[in-house]
Every structure is written in structure tokens, then in C-alpha cells.
VMD Tcl script that draws the C-alpha trace (Angstrom):
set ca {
  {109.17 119.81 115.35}
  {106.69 118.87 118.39}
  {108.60 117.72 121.51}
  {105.39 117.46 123.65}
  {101.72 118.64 123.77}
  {99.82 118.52 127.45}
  {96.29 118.56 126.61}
  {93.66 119.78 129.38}
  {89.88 119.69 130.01}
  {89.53 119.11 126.49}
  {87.55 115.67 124.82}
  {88.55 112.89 126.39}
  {91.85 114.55 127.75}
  {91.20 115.53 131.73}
  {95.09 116.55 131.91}
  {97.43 114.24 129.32}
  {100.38 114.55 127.72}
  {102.65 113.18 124.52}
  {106.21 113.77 124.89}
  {107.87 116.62 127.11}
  {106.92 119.96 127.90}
  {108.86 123.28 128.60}
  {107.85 122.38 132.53}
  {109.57 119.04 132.12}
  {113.19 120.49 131.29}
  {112.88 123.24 134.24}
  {112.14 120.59 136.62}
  {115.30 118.51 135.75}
  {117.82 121.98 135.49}
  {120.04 122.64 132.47}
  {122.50 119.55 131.69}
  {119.79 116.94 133.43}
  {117.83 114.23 131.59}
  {114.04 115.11 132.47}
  {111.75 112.48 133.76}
  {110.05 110.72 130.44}
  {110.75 110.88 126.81}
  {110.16 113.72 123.70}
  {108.46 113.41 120.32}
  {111.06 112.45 117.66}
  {110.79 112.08 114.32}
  {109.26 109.54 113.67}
  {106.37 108.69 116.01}
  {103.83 105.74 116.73}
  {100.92 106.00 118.42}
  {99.53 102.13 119.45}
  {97.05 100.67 121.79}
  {93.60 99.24 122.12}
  {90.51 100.50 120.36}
  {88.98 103.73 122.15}
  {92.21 104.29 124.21}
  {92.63 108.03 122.81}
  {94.80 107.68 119.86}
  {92.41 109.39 117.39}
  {91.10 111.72 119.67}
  {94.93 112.82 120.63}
  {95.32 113.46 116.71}
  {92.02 115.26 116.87}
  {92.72 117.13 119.66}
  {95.99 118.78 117.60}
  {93.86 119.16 114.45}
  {91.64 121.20 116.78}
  {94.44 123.44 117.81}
  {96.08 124.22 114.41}
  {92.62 125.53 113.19}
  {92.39 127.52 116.06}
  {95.51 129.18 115.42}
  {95.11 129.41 112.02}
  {91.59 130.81 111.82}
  {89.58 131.09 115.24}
  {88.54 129.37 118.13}
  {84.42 129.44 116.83}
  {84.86 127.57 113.54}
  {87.48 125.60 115.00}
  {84.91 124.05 117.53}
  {82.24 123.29 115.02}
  {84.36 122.22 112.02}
  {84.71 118.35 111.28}
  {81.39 117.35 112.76}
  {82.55 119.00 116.41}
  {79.51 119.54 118.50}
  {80.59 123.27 119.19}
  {83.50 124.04 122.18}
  {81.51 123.95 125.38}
  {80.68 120.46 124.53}
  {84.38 119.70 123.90}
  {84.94 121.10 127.98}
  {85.07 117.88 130.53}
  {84.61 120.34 133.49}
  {82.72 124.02 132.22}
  {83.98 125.73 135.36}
  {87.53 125.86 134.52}
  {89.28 126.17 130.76}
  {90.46 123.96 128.43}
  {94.12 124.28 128.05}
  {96.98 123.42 125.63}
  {101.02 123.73 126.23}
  {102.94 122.36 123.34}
  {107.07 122.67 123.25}
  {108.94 123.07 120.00}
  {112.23 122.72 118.65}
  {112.41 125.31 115.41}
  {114.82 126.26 113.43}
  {113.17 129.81 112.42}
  {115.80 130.18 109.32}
  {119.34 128.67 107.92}
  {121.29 131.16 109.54}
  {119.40 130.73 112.66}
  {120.60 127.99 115.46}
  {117.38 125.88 116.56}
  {115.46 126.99 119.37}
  {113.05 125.79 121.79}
  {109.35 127.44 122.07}
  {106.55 126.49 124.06}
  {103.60 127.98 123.33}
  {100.44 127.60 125.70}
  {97.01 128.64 125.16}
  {93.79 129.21 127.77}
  {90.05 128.23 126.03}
  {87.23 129.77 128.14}
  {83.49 129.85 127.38}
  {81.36 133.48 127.94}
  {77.83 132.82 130.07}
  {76.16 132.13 126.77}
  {78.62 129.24 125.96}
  {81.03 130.94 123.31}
  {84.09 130.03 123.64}
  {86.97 132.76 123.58}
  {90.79 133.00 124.14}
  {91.15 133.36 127.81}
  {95.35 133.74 127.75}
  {98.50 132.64 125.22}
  {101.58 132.97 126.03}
  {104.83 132.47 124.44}
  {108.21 131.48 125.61}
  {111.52 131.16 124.13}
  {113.84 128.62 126.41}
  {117.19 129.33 125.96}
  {119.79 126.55 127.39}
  {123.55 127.91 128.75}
  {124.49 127.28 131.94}
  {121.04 127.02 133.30}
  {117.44 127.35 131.24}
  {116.67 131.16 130.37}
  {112.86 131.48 129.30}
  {112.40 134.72 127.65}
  {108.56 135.60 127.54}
  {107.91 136.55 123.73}
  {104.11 136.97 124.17}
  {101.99 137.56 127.36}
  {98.40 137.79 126.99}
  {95.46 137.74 129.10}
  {91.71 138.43 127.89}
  {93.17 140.05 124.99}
  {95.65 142.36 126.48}
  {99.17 142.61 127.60}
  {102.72 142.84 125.96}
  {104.89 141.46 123.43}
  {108.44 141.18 123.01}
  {109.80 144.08 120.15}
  {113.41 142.49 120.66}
  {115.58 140.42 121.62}
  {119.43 141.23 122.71}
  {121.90 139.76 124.77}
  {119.35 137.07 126.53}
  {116.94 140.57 127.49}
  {113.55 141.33 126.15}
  {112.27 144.94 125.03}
  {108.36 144.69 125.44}
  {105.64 146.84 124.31}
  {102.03 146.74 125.16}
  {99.45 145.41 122.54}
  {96.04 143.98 122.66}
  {93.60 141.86 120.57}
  {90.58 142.88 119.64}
  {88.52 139.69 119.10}
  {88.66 137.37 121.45}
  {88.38 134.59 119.25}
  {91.58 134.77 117.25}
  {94.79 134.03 118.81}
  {97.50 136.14 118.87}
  {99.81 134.55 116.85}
  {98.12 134.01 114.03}
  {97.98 138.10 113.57}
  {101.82 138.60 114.79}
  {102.63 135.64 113.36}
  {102.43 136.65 109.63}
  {105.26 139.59 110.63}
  {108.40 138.81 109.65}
  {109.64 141.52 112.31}
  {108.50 138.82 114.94}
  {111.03 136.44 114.19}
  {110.05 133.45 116.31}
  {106.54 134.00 116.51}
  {106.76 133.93 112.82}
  {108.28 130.66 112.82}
  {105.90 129.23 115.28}
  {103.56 130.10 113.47}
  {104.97 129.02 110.36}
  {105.57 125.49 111.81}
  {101.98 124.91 113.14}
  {100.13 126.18 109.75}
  {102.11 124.04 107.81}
  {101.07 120.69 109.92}
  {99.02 118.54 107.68}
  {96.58 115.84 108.27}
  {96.41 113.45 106.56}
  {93.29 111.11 104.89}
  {93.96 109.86 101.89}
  {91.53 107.34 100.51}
  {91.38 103.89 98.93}
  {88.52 104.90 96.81}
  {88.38 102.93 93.38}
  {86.09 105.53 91.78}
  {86.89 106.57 88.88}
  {86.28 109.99 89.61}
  {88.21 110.20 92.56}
  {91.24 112.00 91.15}
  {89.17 114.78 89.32}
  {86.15 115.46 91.59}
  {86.19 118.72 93.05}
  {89.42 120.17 91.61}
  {89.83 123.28 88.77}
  {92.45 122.28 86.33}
  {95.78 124.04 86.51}
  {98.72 123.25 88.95}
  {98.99 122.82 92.68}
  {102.17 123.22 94.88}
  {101.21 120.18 97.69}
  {98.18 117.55 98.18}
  {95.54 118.44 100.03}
  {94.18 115.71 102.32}
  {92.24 113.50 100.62}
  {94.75 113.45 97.62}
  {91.84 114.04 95.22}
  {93.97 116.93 93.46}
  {96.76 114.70 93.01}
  {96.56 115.44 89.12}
  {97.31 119.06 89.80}
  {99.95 118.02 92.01}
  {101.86 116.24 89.29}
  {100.70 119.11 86.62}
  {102.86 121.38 88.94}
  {105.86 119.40 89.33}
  {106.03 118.67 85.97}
  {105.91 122.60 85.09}
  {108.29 123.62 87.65}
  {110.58 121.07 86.82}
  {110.05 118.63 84.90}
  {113.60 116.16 85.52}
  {112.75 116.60 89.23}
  {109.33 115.31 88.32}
  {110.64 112.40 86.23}
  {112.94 111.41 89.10}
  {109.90 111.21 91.51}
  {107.85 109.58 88.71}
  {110.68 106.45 88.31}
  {111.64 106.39 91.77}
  {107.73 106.22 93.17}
  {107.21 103.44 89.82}
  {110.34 101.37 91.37}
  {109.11 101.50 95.04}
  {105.30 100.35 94.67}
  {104.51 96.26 94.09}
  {102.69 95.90 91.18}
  {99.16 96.08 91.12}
  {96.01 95.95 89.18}
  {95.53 98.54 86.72}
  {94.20 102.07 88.03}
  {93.58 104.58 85.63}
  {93.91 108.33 85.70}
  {97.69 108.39 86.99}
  {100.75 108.86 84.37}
  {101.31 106.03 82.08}
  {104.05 105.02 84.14}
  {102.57 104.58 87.18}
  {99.52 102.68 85.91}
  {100.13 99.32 88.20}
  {100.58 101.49 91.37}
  {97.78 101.27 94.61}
  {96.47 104.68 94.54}
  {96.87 105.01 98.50}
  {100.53 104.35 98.20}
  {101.55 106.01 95.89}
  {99.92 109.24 97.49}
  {101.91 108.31 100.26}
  {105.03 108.40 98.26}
  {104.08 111.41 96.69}
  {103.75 113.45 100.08}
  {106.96 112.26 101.18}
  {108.76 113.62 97.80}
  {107.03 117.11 98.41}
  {109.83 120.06 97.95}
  {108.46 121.58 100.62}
  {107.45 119.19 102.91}
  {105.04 119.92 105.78}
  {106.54 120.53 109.16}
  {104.56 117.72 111.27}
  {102.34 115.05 109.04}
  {99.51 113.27 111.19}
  {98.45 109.90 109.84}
  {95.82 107.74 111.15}
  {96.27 104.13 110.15}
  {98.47 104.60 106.96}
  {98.68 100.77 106.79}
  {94.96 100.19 106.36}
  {94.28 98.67 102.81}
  {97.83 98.02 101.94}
  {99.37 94.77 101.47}
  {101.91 93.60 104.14}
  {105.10 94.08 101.44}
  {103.27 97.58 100.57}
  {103.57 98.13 104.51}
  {107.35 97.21 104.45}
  {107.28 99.93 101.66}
  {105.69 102.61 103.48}
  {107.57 102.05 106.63}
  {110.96 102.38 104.75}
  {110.01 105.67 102.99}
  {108.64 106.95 106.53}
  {112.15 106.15 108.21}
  {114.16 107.61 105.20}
  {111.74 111.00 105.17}
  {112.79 111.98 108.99}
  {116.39 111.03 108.08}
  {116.81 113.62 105.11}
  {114.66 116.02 106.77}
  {116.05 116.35 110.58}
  {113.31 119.19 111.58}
  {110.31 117.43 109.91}
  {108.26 114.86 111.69}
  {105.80 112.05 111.05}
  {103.31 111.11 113.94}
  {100.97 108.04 112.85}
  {98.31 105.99 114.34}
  {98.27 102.03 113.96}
  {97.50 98.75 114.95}
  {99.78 96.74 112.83}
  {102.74 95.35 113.83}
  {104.28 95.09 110.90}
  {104.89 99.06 110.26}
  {106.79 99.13 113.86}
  {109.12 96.21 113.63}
  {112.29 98.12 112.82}
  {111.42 101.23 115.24}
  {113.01 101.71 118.49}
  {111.15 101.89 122.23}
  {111.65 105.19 121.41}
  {108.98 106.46 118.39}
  {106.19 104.16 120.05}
  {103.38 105.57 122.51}
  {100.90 103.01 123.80}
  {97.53 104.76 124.55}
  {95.43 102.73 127.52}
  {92.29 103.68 129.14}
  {91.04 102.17 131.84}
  {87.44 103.77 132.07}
  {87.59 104.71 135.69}
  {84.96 107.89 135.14}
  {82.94 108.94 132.87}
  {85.36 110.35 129.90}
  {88.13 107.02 130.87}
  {91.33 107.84 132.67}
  {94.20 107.77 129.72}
  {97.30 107.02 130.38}
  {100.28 107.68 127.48}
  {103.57 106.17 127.89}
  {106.23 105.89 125.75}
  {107.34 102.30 125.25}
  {111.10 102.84 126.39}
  {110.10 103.91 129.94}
  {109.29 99.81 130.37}
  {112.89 97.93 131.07}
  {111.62 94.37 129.79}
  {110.88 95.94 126.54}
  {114.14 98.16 126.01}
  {115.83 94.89 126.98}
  {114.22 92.95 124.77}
  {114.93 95.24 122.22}
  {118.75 95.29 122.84}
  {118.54 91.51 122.64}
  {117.31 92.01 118.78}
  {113.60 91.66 118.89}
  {111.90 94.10 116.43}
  {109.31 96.19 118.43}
  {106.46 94.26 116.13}
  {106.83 91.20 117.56}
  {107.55 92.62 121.26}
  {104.07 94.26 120.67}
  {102.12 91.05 119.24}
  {103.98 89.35 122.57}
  {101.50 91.29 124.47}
  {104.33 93.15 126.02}
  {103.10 96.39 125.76}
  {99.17 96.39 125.93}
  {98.23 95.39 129.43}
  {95.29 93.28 129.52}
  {91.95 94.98 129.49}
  {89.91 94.57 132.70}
  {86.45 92.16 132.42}
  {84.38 95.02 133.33}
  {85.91 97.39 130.23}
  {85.53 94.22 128.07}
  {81.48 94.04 128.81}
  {81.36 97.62 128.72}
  {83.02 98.23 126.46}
  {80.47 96.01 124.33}
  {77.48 97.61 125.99}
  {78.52 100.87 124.41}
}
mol new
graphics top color blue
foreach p $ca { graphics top sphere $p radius 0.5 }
foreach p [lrange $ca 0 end-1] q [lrange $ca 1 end] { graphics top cylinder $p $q radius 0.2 }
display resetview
């Protein structure tokens, strides 16, 4: 699960963060609250149009591929205009620093990992992984960080094991400098919490299922046979439920009734089961994901309420709340503007975005909703965090400047 992410030099991002870093906790000392808030489960991400909420959500999608694949394809895949016009400032890298809590296997307690990474660019503009590094924070009396990777330009050590709170290191080095580290490592089993950090970020999934009403939309693109999860569209969500029924087909008709008795009924859609007929497409792919057997670690939404009915919001808000309850080290981070899919979530799970447009790329600002007194009180009192928010009490009001240009742009 993501505690915090500090993004750097990187799209809009000058030097922002979401949550709480490994820095954070050091700062406050072992068995100290740190200044601001973590990531929990369940997450919210609010605020005005062009305030950075999408390009936050981007800016993650960005790193996973990196990870996963490289650094070159990662900066030119979905429409991105290559990495060294990603960079606010050339002369200095783009960096990331995200914290986790992972629990690498059952018979392993959770730990805490940060895990930073260094983007450069070469005099020709490629971009290539400057230094990662990977720490394991362990908490006792005081924070121990253990260093389980430590590389720069390719080259430095790794941790071989781990015993009694001491690391025994050998030297390694990567040969292309646009593949991370832990992507190669990672897929070791011998590296046990590289493995699951790895593990963790690959299985992050991003989410953009449609509201198309074509026909076609549920068989384009997809061979027949079965598949384990969705992919992000939903398109093979016929495979999906080929699978399920295969592998087991009373767990499939559970998820088939309990899906048909959560959705309001609806017009006819064709190509789902028989039973599910009268469901919206887009929620019942919601429903769907959230039923998975092997859910994803982290699932990024952007606007899951658009095109659903306010009672199909109440719907999809319940099943988000009940998905982080049975599944403590899985998380949900979502995008809206909609009241409606907040009111029963605590100061907590929100993060207003605001942007004030002081320079070129905007100065962003992300605060959690809970650091504000007035609206934790409020809250206390009984007001649902929906109306707090269409009470105005947690966008400030946008400067008459932004306003006109904002409409200029």
C-alpha cells in the first residue's frame, strides 16, 4: 500500500507530495506523530479543474511503466511528448520517493519501503536512470533504515541478506541505463523485499473503463478463451467471466447474483450473462474489479462517478468502502468532483488539489482535508464530508486573475 509519493521536476510537479514519505517519520523520531497525514485505503483526490489531480495520477502511471519496462517507452507511451519535455528545469533530474507499507508474504510481518528513483537526460536528450535506491525502515526503539539497493549511474551494491537488523552487500551493476534495477532483481525470489516491491507496483492498475453503448464494445480486440483480471478499458470483460466461470463456477455464480442484487435496474444492454442484462455496463465493471480473487495492490480511478446515476454513486461508494475493509493491504485512490461519492468518508481519505498559477507550470499545493480544524470539527459535529465540500469549505476561492486566465487558455 502507498503511504506517500514526493514527485519532483516532473509535469506540473516542481517538488509535491501525497501523503508521507520515509523523510517524514525520521524527522518526527520513532513513537512521534509526523507532521501531515499518509495514504489510506481509501483515497480522494478533489479540487478545481487543472489543479493537478490527473496529472498526479499520471505522474504514478508514468512511474509503474518505468519500473516495469523502461524509462524510454515510458516517456513516450500514452501520448507523452518524450521525457525531456516532461523536465520543468533540464539542469537538474526529475525525481520520485514513494514509501510503502508491504506485507511481502503471510508469514511475513508488514514492513515499510521507500523506494526513490533519479531521471536524468544524456546531451542528446535521452533520458536514463541517474540513481535508485532502496530502503527498508525498520521501527524499535528508534527508526533503523537498512539500505537494500544503492545505485548510482548503474553501479553500486545490493543487499544479499538480511540478519539481526545488519546488511551483507555485494557489488552489482546495470547494464542499460534505462531499466531500473528492480524490475531485474525484482523478479528473484532470493530478494525478498525487492521482490515484493516490485510485486506491489506491477500489480497497480489504472483504471478507464468506458460508458460506450457499442455493441461491439465487449468483443473488440479480444481472442476468445479465458482471462484471470480486466484490463483497463474492460473490453475483455467476456473473458473475464469465461475464466471465473471455469475456475469455479459457484464462486462465479455468487459474484454473478451478488453484482445482479447491487446494480439499479437499467435499460437493457446486451452481450453480458442473462442475468445481468438490466445492469449499466460501467458499474457493473466496477463491481466486477472489486470481486477480483486477486485483486490489484493500488487501483487508480479517475472520475468513477461520471455517467452513473446518483443511487448508482451510493452503490459504488459502498462497494469502494467495503473493498479496503476486507482487503487491509489493498488500496483505492480516485479522482472526483462529486460530492455525493465522499459524503460518508472521513477528513482523512480526501486530498484537495489547488493551484494558484504563480509561474509558468502553477504552484500546487496538496493537503489533506483533516489538517483544516473547521472541517474535522465539522465533521465530529455529523456533517458528511459532501456537504462540508459543496459548503465551499474546502476549495478556497479562485483568484480573478486565474479565473480570466484561466479562460484565456
Amino acid at each position: 500500500m502507498l503511504v506517500g509519493a514526493r514527485v519532483l521536476n516532473f509535469d506540473v510537479f516542481d517538488d509535491d507530495k501525497c501523503g508521507l514519505i520515509l523523510e517524514d517519520y525520521l524527522k518526527a523520531g520513532a513513537g512521534n506523530k509526523p507532521a501531515g497525514r499518509p495514504l489510506l485505503n481509501l483515497n480522494a483526490f478533489i479540487g478545481r479543474n487543472r489543479t493537478g489531480k490527473t496529472s498526479y495520477i499520471s505522474a504514478l502511471k508514468f512511474f509503474k511503466k518505468m519500473v516495469t519496462k523502461d524509462v524510454a517507452s515510458a516517456s513516450t507511451s500514452d501520448d507523452l511528448p518524450g521525457f525531456s519535455n516532461l523536465m520543468i528545469d533540464r539542469k537538474r533530474p526529475s525525481s520520485f520517493k514513494l514509501y510503502f507499507n508491504i506485507k511481502p508474504d503471510p508469514t511475513v510481518k508488514t514492513c515499510f519501503i521507500e523506494y526513490d528513483v533519479d531521471v536524468d537526460i544524456n546531451v542528446h536528450g535521452s533520458p536514463f536512470i541517474a540513481s535508485e535506491k532502496v530502503m527498508l525502515c525498520c521501527k524499535r526503539d528508534e527508526y533503523t533504515v537498512i539500505d537494500l539497493l544503492d545505485l548510482k549511474n548503474g553501479e553500486g551494491r545490493i543487499a544479499t541478506s538480511i540478519k539481526e537488523g545488519k546488511a551483507q552487500y555485494e557489488e552489482t551493476s546495470i547494464t542499460d541505463p534505462h531499466t531500473c534495477a528492480v524490475k531485474l532483481y525484482g523478479g528473484i525470489g532470493a530478494y525478498t523485499y525487492i521482490h515484493a516491491l516490485y510485486r506491489e507496483i506491477s500489480r497497480w492498475f489504472f483504471c478507464n473503463f468506458s460508458s460506450d453503448d457499442r455493441s461491439d464494445y465487449f468483443e473488440s480486440g479480444n481472442a476468445p478463451g479465458g482471462h484471470r483480471h480486466l484490463n483497463s478499458t474492460g473490453s475483455n470483460v467476456h473473458n473475464v467471466l469465461t475464466y471465473m466461470k471455469i475456475d469455479n463456477e459457484k464462486r462465479y455464480q455468487e459474484v454473478v447474483n451478488e453484482i445482479n442484487d447491487r446494480i439499479p435496474l437499467m435499460k437493457h444492454k446486451p452481450r453480458l450473462p442473462a442475468s445481468l442484462e438490466n445492469s449499466p455496463d460501467k458499474l457493473f465493471l466496477y463491481l466486477l474489479l472489486l470481486r477480483d480473487s486477486d485483486p490489484h495492490s493500488t487501483i487508480f480511478i479517475e472520475t468513477p462517478d461520471k455517467d452513473l446515476y446518483h443511487d448508482m454513486v451510493d452503490v459504488l461508494a459502498e462497494e469502494m468502502r467495503d473493498f479496503t475493509l476486507t482487503h487491509p493491504y489493498n488500496q483505492i485512490l480516485f479522482t472526483t468532483h462529486n460530492p455525493y461519492i465522499i459524503e460518508n468518508m472521513s477528513p482523512k481519505e480526501i486530498w484537495v488539489f489547488r493551484r494558484t498559477f504563480g509561474k509558468d507550470t502553477g504552484d500546487i499545493e496538496i493537503v489533506c482535508a483533516a489538517s483544516d480544524p473547521v472541517v474535522e470539527s465539522m465533521f465530529k459535529q455529523g456533517v458528511g464530508m459532501g456537504a462540508i465540500w459543496y459548503g465551499g469549505h474546502l476549495d478556497e476561492e479562485q483568484p480573478e486573475d486565474d479565473i480570466e486566465e484561466d479562460e484565456q487558455k
